[in-house]
N, C-alpha and C positions, 0 to 999 in steps of 0.2 A: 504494500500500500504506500502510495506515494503522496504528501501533502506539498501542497502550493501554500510558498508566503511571499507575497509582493517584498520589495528590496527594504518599504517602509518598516517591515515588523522585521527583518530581521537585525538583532540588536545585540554584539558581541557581551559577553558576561563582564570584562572589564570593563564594558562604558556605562554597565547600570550599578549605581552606588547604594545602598542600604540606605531606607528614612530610619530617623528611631527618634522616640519621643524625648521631653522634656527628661521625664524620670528615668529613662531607660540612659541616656548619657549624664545624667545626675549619679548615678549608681556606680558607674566607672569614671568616672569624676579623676580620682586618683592616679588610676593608672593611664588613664589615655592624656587625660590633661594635664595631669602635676600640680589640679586644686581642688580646695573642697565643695563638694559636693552644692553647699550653697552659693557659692561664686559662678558656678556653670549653672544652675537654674536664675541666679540673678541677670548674667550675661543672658540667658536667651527669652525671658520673659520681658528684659525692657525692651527687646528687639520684637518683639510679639513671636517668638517660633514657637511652635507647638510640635513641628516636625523636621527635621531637617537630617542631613548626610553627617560624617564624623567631620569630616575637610570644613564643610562649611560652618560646622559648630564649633571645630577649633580656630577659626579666622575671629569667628565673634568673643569669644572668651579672651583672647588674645587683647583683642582690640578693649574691650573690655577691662583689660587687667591693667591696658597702659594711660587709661581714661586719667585727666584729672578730676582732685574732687574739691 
């Protein structure tokens, strides 16, 4: 059995990244980030994420980290 997929759907496994929620990169906080756990729910609530990739959640926490106050 042979299936058809137009060139649209087909989509190498490297170019699709993982969402994971607030809590779910809150929880590896530590280890993916190198902060706590409420520093990376603060970084991505004032940005409004709810869902986002690991790349683009450690661009916000970063950015984040270097914020004046």
């Amino acid at each position: 059995m042979t299936s058809k997929t137009s060139s649209t759907e087909t989509v190498t496994a490297a170019a699709v990244e993982s969402l994971y929620t607030v809590e779910e990169l809150a929880a590896a906080a530590k280890e993916v980030f190198h902060a706590s756990p409420d520093i990376v729910k603060a970084a991505l609530r004032l940005n409004g994420v709810q869902k986002t990739t690991q790349k683009e959640a450690a661009r916000i926490v970063e950015a984040f980290r270097k914020m004046e106050v």
